[in-house]
C-alpha positions as a LaTeX table, in Angstrom:
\begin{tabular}{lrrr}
\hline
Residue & $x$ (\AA) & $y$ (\AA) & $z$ (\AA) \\
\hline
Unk1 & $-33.05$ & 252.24 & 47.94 \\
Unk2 & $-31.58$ & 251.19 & 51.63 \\
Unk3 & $-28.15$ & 251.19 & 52.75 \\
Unk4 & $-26.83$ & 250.28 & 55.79 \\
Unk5 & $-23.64$ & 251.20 & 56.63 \\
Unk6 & $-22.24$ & 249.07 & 59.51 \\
Unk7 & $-23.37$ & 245.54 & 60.07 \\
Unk8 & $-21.24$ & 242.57 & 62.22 \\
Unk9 & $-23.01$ & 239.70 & 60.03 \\
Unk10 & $-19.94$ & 237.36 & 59.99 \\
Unk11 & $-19.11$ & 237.58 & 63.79 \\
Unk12 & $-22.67$ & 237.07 & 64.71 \\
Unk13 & $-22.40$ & 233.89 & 62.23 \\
Unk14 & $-18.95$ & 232.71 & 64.21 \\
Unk15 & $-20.80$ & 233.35 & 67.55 \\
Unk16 & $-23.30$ & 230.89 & 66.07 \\
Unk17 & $-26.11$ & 232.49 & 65.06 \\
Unk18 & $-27.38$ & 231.20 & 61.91 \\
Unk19 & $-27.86$ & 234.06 & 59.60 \\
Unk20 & $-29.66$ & 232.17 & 56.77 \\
Unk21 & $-32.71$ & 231.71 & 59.16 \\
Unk22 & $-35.28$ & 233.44 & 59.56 \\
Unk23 & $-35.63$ & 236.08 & 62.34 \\
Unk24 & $-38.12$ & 234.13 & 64.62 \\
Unk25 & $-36.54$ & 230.69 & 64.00 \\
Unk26 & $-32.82$ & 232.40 & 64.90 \\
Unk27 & $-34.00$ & 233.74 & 68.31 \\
Unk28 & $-36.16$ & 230.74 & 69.10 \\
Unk29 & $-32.82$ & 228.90 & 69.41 \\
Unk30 & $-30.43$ & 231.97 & 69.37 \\
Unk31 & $-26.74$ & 230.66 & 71.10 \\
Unk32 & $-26.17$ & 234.36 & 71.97 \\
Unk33 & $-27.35$ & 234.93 & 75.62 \\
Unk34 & $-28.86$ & 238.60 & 77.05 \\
Unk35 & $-29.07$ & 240.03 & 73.34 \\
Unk36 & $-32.38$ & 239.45 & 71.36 \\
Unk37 & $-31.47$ & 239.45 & 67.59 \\
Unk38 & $-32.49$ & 241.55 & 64.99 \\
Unk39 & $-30.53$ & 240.94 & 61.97 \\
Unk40 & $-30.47$ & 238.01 & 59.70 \\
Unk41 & $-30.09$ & 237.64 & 56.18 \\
Unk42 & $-33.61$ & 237.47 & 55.08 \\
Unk43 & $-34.72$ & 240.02 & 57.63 \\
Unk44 & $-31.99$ & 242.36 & 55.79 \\
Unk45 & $-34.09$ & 241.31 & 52.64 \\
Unk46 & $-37.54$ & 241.51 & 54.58 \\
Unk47 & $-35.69$ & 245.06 & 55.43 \\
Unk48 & $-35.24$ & 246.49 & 51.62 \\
Unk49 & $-31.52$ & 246.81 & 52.15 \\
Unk50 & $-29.57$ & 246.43 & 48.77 \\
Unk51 & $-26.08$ & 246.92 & 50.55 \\
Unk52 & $-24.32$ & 247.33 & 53.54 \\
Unk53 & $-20.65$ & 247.98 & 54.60 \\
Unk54 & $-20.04$ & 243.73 & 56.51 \\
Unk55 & $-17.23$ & 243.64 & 58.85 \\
Unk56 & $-14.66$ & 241.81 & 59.53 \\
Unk57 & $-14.02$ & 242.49 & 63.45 \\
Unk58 & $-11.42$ & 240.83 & 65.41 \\
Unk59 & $-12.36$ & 241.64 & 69.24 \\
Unk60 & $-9.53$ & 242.08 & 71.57 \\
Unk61 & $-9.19$ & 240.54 & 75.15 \\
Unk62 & $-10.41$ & 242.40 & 77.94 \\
Unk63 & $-11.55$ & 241.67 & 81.23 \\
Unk64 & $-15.28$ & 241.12 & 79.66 \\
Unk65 & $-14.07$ & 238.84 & 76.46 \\
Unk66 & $-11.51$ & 236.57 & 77.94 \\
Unk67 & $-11.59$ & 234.94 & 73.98 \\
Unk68 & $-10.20$ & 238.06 & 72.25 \\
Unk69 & $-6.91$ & 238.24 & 70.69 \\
Unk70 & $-3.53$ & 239.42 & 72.49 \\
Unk71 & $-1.58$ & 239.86 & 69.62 \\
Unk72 & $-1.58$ & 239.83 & 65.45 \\
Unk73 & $-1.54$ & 236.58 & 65.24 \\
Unk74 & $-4.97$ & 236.03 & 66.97 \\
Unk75 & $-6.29$ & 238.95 & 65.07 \\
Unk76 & $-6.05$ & 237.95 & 61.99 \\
Unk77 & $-7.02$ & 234.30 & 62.48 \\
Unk78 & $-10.28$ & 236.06 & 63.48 \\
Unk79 & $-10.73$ & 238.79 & 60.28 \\
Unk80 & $-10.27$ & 235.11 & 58.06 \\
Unk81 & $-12.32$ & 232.82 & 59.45 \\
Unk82 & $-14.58$ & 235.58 & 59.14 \\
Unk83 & $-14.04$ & 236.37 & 55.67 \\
Unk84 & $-14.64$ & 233.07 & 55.21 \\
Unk85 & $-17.99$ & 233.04 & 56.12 \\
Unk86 & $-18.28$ & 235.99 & 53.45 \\
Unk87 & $-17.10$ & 234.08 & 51.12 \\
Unk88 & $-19.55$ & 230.69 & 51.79 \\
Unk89 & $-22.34$ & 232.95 & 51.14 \\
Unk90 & $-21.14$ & 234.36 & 48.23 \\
Unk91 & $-20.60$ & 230.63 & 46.97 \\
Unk92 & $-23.73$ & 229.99 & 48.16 \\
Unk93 & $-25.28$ & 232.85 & 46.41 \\
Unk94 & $-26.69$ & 234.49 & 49.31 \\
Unk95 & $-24.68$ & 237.57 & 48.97 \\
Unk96 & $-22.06$ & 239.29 & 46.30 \\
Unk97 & $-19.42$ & 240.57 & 47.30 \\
Unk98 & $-18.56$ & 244.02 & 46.09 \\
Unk99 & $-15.34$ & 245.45 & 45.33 \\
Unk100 & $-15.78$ & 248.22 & 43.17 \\
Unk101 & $-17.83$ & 251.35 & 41.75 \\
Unk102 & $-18.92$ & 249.37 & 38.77 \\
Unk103 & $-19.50$ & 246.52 & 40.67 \\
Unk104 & $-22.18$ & 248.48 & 43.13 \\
Unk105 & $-23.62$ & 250.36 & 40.21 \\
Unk106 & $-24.97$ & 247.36 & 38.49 \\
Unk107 & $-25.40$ & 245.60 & 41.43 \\
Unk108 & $-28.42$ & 248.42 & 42.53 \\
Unk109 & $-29.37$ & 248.04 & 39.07 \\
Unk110 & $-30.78$ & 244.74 & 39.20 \\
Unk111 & $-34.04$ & 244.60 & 41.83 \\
Unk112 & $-33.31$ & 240.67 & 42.10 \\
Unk113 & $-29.66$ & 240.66 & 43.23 \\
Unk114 & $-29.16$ & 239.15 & 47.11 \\
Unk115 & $-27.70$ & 241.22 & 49.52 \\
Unk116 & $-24.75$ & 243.43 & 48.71 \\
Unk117 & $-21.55$ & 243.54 & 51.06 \\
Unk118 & $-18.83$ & 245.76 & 50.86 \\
Unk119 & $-16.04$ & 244.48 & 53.33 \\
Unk120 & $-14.74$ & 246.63 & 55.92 \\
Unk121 & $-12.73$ & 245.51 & 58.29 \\
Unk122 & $-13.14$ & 247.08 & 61.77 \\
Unk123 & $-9.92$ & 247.46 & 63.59 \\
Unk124 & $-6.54$ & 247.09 & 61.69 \\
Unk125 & $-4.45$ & 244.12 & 64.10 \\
Unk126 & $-5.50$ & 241.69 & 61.67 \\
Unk127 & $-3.14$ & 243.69 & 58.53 \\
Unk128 & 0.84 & 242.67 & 59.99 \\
Unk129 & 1.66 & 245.59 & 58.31 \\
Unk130 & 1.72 & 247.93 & 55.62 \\
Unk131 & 3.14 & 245.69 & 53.25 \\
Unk132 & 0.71 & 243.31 & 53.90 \\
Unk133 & $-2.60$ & 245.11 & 52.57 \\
Unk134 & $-2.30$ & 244.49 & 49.31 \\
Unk135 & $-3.14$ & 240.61 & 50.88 \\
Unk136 & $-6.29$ & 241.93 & 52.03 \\
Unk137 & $-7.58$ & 244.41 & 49.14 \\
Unk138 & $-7.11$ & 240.55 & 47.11 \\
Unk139 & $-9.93$ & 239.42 & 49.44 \\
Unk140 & $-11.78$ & 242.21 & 48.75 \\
Unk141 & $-11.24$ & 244.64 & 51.89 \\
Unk142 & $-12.00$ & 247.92 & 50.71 \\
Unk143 & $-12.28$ & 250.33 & 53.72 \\
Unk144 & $-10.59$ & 249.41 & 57.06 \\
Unk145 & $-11.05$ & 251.54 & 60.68 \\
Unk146 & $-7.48$ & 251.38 & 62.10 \\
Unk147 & $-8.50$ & 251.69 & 65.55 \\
Unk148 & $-11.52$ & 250.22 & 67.86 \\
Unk149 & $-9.73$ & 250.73 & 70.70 \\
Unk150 & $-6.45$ & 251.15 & 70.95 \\
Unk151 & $-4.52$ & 249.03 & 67.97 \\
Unk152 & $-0.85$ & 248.45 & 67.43 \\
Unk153 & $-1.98$ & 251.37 & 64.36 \\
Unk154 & $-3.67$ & 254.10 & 66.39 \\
Unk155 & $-5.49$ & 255.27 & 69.72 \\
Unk156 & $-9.21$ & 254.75 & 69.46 \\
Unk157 & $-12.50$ & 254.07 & 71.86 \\
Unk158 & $-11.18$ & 254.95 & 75.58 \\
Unk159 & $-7.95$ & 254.80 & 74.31 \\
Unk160 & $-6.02$ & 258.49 & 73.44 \\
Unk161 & $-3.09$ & 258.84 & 71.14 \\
Unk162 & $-2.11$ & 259.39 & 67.48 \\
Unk163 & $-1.45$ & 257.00 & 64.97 \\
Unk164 & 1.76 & 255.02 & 66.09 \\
Unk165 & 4.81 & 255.11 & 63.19 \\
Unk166 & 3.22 & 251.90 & 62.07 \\
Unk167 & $-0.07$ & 253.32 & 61.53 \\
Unk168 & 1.36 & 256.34 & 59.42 \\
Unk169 & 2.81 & 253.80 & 57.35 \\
Unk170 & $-0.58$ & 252.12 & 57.55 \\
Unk171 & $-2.74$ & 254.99 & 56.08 \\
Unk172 & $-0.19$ & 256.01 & 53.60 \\
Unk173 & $-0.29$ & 253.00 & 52.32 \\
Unk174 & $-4.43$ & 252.76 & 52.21 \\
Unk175 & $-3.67$ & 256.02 & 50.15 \\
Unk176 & $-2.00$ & 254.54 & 47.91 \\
Unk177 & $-3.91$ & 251.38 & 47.20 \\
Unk178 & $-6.95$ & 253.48 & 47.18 \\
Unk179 & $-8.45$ & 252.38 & 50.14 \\
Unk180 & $-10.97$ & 253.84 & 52.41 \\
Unk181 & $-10.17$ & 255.09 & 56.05 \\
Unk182 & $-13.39$ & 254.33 & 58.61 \\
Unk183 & $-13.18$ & 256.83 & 61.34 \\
Unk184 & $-15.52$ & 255.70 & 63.87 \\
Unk185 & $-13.27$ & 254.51 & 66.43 \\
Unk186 & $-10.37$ & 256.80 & 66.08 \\
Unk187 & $-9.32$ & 258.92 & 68.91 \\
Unk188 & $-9.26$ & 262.58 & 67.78 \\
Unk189 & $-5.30$ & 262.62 & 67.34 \\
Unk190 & $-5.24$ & 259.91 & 65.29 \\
Unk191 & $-8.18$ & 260.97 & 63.51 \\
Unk192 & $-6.02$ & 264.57 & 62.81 \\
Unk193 & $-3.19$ & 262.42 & 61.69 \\
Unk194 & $-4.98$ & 260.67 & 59.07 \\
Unk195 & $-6.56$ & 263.67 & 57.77 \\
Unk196 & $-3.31$ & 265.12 & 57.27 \\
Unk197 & $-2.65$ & 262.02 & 55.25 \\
Unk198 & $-5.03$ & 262.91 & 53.19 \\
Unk199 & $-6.46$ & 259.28 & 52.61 \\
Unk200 & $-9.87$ & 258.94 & 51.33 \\
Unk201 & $-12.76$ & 258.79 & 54.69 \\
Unk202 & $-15.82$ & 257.85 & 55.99 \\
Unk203 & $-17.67$ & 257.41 & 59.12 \\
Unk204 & $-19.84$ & 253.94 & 58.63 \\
Unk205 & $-21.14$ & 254.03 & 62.29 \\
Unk206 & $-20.76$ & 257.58 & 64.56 \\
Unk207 & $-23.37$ & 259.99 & 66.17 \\
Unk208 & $-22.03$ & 263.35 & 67.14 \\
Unk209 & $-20.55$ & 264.12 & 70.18 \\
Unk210 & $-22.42$ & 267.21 & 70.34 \\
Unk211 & $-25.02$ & 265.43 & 71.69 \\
Unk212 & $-23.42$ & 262.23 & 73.79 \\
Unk213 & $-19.77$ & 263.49 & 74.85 \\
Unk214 & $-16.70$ & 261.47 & 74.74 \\
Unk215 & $-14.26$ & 260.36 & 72.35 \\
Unk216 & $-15.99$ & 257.61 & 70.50 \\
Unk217 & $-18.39$ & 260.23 & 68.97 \\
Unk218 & $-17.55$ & 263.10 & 66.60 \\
Unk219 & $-16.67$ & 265.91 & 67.21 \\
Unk220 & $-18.36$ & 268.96 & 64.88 \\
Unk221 & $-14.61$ & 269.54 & 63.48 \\
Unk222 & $-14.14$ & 265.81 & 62.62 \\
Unk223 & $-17.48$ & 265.43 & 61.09 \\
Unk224 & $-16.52$ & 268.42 & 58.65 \\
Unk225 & $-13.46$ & 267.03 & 57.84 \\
Unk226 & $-15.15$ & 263.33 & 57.16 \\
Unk227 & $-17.62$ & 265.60 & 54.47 \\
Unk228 & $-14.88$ & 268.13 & 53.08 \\
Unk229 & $-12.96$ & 264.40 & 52.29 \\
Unk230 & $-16.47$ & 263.55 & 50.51 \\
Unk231 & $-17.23$ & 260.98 & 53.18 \\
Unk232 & $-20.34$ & 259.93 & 54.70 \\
Unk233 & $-21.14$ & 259.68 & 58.06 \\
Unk234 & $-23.72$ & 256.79 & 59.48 \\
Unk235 & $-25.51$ & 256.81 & 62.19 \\
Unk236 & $-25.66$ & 253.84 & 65.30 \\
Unk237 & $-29.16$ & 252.42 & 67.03 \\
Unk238 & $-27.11$ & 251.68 & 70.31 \\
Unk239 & $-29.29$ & 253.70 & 73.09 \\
Unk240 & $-26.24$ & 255.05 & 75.17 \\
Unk241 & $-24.98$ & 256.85 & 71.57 \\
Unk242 & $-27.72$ & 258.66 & 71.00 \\
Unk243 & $-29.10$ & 259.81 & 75.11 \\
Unk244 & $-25.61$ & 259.81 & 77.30 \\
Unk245 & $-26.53$ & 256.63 & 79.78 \\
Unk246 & $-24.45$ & 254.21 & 81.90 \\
Unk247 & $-23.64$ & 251.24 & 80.10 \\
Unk248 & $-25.90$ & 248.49 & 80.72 \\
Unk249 & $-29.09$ & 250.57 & 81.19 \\
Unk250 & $-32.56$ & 249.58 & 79.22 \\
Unk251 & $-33.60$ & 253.17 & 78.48 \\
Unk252 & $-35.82$ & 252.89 & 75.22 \\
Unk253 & $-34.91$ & 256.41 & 73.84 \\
Unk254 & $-37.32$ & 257.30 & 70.97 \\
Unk255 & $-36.07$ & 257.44 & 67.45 \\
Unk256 & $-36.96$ & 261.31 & 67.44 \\
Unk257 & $-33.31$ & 261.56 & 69.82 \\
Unk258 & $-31.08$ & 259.91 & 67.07 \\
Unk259 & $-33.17$ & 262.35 & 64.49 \\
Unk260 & $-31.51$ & 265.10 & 66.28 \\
Unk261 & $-27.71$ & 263.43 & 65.92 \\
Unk262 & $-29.41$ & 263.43 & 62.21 \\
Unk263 & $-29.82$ & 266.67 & 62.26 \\
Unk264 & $-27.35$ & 268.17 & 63.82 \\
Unk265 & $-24.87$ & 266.58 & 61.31 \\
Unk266 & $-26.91$ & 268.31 & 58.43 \\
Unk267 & $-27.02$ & 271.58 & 59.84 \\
Unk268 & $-22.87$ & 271.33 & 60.01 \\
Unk269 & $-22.74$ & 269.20 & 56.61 \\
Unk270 & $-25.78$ & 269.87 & 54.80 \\
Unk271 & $-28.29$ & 266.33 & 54.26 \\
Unk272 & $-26.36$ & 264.63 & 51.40 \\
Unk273 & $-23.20$ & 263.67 & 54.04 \\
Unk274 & $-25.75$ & 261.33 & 56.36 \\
Unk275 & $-26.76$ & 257.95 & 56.47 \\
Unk276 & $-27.52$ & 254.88 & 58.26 \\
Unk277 & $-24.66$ & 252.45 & 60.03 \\
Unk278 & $-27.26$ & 251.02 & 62.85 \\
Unk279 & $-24.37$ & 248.32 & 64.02 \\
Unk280 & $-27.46$ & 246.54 & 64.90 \\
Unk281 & $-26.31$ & 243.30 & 66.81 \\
Unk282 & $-22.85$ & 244.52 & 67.23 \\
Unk283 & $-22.62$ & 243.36 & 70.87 \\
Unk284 & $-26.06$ & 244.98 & 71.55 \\
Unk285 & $-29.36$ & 243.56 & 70.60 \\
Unk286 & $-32.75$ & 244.59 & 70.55 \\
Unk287 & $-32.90$ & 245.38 & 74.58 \\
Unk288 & $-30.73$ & 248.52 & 73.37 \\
Unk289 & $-31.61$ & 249.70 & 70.48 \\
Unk290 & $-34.19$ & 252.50 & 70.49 \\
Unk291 & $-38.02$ & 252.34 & 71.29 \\
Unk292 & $-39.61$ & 250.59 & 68.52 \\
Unk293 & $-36.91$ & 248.92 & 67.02 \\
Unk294 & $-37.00$ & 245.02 & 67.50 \\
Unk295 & $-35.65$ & 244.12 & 64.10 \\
Unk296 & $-34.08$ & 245.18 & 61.28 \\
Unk297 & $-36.75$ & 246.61 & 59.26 \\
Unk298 & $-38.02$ & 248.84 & 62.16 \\
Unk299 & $-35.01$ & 251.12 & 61.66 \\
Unk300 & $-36.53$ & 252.92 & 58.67 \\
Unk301 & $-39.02$ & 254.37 & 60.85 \\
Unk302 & $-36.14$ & 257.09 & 61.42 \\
Unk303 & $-37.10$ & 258.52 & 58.24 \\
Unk304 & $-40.81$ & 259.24 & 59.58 \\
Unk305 & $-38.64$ & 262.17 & 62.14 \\
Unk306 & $-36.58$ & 263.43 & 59.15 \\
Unk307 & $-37.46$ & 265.91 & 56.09 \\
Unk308 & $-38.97$ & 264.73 & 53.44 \\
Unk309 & $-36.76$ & 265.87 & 50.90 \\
Unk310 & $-33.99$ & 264.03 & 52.93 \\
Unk311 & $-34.79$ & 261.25 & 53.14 \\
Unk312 & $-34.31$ & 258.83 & 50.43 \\
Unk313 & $-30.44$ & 260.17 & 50.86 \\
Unk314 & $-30.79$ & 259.10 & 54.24 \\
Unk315 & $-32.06$ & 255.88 & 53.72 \\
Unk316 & $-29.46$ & 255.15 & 51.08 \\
Unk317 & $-28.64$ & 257.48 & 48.54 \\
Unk318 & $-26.17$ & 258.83 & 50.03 \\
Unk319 & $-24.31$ & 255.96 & 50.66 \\
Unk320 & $-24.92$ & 254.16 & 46.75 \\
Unk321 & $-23.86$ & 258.24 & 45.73 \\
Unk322 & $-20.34$ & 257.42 & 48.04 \\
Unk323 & $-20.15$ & 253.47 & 46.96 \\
Unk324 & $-20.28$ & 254.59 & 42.81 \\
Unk325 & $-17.93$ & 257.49 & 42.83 \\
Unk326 & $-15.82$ & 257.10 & 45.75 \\
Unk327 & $-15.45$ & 253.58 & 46.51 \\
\hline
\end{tabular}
């Protein structure tokens, strides 16, 4: 069984990239420029992979994406016209969309299903506010990160700071509704704060800081307290998170170097609290990703570096365990 916890399928498919195609016929007339792809819907199926976590990102103006969003507004035109495209494949019957333990259970029951998403939205802007989740959980959000960088919610990548009053509100409110926190881009105060909240957590997409410093990895503390919540923690293909190296360099690091993130989580966390969130074509493609890897399906060469007895957990038990009891 394969799981993957972190995949941007619907941006890629609003940046244009046809995810119905195959692999080779995408990148022989691929829109996206500088980034080879590795990730389409049938390569996912080429891949094994029964279910992964799809986002819904909404990506914020800076000086490199004059496009993003300045304010809510702009957010959370983005998270719906990308949860429309969720929603055309699920019409279409190229995916099912997942919303609850049952659901996933009999979902990785039956061999013939298509692929499996879970929505998680990646970055809270797009929610207006507390009050207004219950709007998304009817779409079928189930976990939501409240930070990439900074939010209106929470400090996040390159961005220190707590959860803001809003965000409090925010994650008491996931509580509540049952809804899962992603931690992968929170800053370490506002990763505390949520803790404190007590609201259920995961980390879809995170190698450990242990090993690449700075604040968009975890730390060993926060990695305990994403597995003493009962969360799972997923580890990313991007080069420059698992070797520390200057964004924009080509440095094929070898899959034995994000073993070692693997296993450096286990030895804090024991085996059954690590998986797989590659993020593969999340702003990266195959020009980062590590040695061997030029497409989805490479990924599960990982494994080869791993214990045996780990890894079918790594691969994806550990993440339908999570998705059946916890979602």
């Amino acid at each position: 069984m394969r799981i993957d916890g972190h995949l941007d399928l619907a941006m890629n498919a609003l940046d244009g990239r046809d995810l119905t195609l195959d692999l080779a016929a995408l990148r022989a007339g691929d829109p996206v420029a500088g980034q080879t792809a590795t990730v389409t819907l049938p390569e996912l199926r080429a891949s094994g992979v029964r279910v992964c976590l799809g986002t819904l990102f909404a990506l914020p103006r800076t000086p490199g994406s004059p496009q993003g969003y300045v304010d809510h507004g702009g957010a959370r035109a983005q998270a719906l016209a990308q949860l429309e495209v969720y929603h055309r494949w699920a019409d279409a019957g190229l995916v099912r969309l997942l919303t609850s333990r049952a659901e996933v259970a009999a979902h990785l029951a039956n061999p013939d299903a298509p692929l499996g998403v879970v929505l998680l939205m990646e970055g809270a802007d797009p929610v207006q506010d507390a009050d207004d989740l219950p709007f998304w959980v009817a779409r079928g959000v189930r976990l939501i990160g409240p930070a990439w960088g900074r939010t209106r919610y929470a400090g996040g990548t390159g961005a220190p700071g707590p959860l803001t009053p809003a965000g409090r509100e925010l994650v008491s409110a996931m509580r509540e509704l049952g809804l899962t926190l992603d931690a992968s881009h929170l800053d370490d105060a506002a990763f505390w704060d949520a803790a404190e909240l007590g609201v259920s957590m995961i980390a879809s997409h995170a190698n450990a800081r242990a090993l690449v410093p700075g604040n968009r990895h975890l730390s060993d503390e926060m990695a305990r307290a994403v597995a003493q919540a009962g969360g799972v923690i997923g580890l990313v293909f991007l080069n420059r998170f698992i070797r520390p190296l200057p964004e924009g360099r080509l440095d094929r690091v070898p899959l034995s170097e994000l073993a070692d993130h693997a296993r450096h989580y286990a030895g804090l966390v024991g085996w059954h609290h690590v998986a797989l969130g590659s993020d593969l074509d999340g702003g990266f493609g195959a020009e980062k990703a590590p040695a061997g890897v030029t497409r989805h399906r490479d990924i599960w060469g990982l494994l080869d570096d791993l214990p045996p007895t780990a890894r079918a957990g790594v691969a994806g038990g550990n993440w339908a365990r999570w998705l059946t009891t916890r979602l």
